[in-house]
C-alpha positions in Angstrom: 67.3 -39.5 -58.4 65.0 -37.1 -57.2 63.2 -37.6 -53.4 60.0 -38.2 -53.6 57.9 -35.8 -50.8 55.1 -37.7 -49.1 52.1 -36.3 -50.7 49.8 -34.7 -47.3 47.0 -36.7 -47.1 43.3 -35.1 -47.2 42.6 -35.1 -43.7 45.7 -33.9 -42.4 45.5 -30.8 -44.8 42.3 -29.0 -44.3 41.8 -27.6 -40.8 38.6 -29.7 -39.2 35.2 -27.4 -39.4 33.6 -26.2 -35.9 35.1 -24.7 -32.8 37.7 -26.1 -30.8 36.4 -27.0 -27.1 38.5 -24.1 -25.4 36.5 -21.8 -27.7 32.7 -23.6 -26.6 33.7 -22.9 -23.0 34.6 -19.9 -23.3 31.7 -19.0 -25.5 29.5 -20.9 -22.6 30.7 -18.8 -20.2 30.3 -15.5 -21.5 26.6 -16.9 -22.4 26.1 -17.5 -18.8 27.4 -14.1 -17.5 25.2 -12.4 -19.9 22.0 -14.3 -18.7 22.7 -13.9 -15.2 22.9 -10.1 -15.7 19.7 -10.0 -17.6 18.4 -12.5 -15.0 19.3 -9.9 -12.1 17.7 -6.9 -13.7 14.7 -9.3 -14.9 14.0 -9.8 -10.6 15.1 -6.1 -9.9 11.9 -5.3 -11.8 9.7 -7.4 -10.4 10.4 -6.7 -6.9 10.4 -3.2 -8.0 6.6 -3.8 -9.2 5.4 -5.6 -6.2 7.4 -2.7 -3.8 5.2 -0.3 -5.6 1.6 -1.6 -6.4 1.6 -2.7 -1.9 2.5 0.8 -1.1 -0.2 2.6 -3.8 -2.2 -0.4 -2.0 -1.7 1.2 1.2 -2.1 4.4 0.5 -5.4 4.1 -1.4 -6.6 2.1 1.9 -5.8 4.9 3.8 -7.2 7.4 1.7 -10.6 5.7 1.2 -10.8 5.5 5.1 -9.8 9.2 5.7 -11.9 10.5 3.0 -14.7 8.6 4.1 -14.7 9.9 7.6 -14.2 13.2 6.5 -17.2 13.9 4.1 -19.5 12.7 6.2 -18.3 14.4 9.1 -18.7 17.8 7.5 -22.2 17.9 7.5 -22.4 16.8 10.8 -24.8 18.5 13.2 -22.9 17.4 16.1 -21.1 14.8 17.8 -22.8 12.2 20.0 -19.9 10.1 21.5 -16.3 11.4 21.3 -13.6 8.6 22.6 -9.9 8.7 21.0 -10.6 6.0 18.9 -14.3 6.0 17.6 -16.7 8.7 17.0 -20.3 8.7 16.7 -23.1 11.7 15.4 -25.5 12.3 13.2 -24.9 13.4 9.8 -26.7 15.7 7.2 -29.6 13.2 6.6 -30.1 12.8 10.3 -29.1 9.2 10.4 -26.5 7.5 12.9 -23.0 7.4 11.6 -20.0 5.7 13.7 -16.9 4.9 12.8 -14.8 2.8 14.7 -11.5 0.3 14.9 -12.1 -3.5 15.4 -9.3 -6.3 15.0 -6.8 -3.6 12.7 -9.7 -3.1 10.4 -12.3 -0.1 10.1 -15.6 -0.2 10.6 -18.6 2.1 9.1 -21.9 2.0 10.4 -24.5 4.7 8.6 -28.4 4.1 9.6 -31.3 4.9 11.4 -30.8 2.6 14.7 -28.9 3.9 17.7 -26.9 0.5 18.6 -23.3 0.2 19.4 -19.7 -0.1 17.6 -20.6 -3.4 16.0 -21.5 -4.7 12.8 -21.2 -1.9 10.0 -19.3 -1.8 6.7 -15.5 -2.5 6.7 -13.8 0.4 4.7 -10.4 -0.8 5.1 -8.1 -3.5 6.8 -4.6 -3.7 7.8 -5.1 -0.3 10.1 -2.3 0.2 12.4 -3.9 3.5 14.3 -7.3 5.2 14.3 -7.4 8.0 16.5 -10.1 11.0 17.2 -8.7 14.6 18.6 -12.0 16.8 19.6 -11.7 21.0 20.1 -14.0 23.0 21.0 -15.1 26.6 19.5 -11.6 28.0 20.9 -9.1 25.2 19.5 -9.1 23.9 23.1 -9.7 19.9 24.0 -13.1 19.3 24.1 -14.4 17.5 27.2 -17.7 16.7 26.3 -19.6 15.6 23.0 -21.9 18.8 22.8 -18.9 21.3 22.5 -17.0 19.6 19.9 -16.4 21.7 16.8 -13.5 20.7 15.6 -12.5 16.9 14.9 -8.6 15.7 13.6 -8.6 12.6 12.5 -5.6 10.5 12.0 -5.5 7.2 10.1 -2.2 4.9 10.1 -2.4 2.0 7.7 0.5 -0.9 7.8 1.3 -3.4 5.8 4.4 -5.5 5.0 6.7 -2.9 6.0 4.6 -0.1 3.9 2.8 2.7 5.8 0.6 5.3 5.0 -0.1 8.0 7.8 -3.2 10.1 6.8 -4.7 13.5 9.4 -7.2 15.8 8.6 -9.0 17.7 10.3 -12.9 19.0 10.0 -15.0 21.5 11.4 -18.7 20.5 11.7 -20.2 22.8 9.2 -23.6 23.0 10.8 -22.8 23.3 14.6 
């Protein structure tokens, strides 16, 4: 008499399809760690980005200013009131021009009236310093309005931790 072998049955024979569930975790994980490394450099960018269009921001701010105040105080005929932190005189048209600083922001003012350091255009906000240096024909400080020849100008704009820090300085052309 021969044995008979059990015959395997179907199921028991063929391996069941899809991944066993210590392969879907480890799978899972691995997913993870790649998307939190794409994640990080993903917010590295954009920080990167925002770092770098408030400091161009700033610096265009300053520049604006600075340039402003220089161009029209090269064809200045002279200087009417000279304080460390606004200047007044007529430039090459003969009109009024003052610039000033008022609540961190600077202030343009470029007519025919006389008046005071109020009103005017606003060139820029956010400044942090605005500050006049006079010399006379020698380099010397100048003590009154009718000897300056010579006018530094320094322009500090702050914001969120960015600076820019902008000096020039301009000899009045036609004194």
């Amino acid at each position: 008499m021969r044995a008979v072998s059990p015959t395997p049955s179907p199921i028991a024979s063929r391996a069941a399809p899809g991944f066993t569930l210590t392969e879907l975790l480890v799978a899972l994980f691995i997913g993870m760690l790649v998307l939190a490394g794409v994640n990080r450099i993903f917010l590295a960018g954009i920080t990167t980005q925002n770092t770098t269009s408030l400091q161009t921001e700033v610096n265009r701010k300053a520049q604006v200013g600075l340039d402003s105040i220089v161009s029209k105080l090269r064809g200045s005929s002279g200087v009417i009131d000279a304080s460390p932190s606004r200047i007044w005189f007529l430039d090459q048209e003969g009109r009024n021009c003052r610039f000033w600083l008022n609540g961190g922001a600077l202030y343009r003012y470029s007519g025919v009236s006389a008046g005071s350091y109020t009103g005017g255009e606003r060139l820029a906000s956010d400044v942090k310093q605005l500050q006049f240096t006079y010399q006379d024909r020698s380099g010397a400080a100048a003590t009154q309005a009718d000897v300056v020849y010579t006018v530094v100008v320094l322009l500090e704009i702050e914001r969120e931790r960015h600076s820019a820090r902008l000096q020039s300085a301009v000899r009045l052309r036609n004194k």
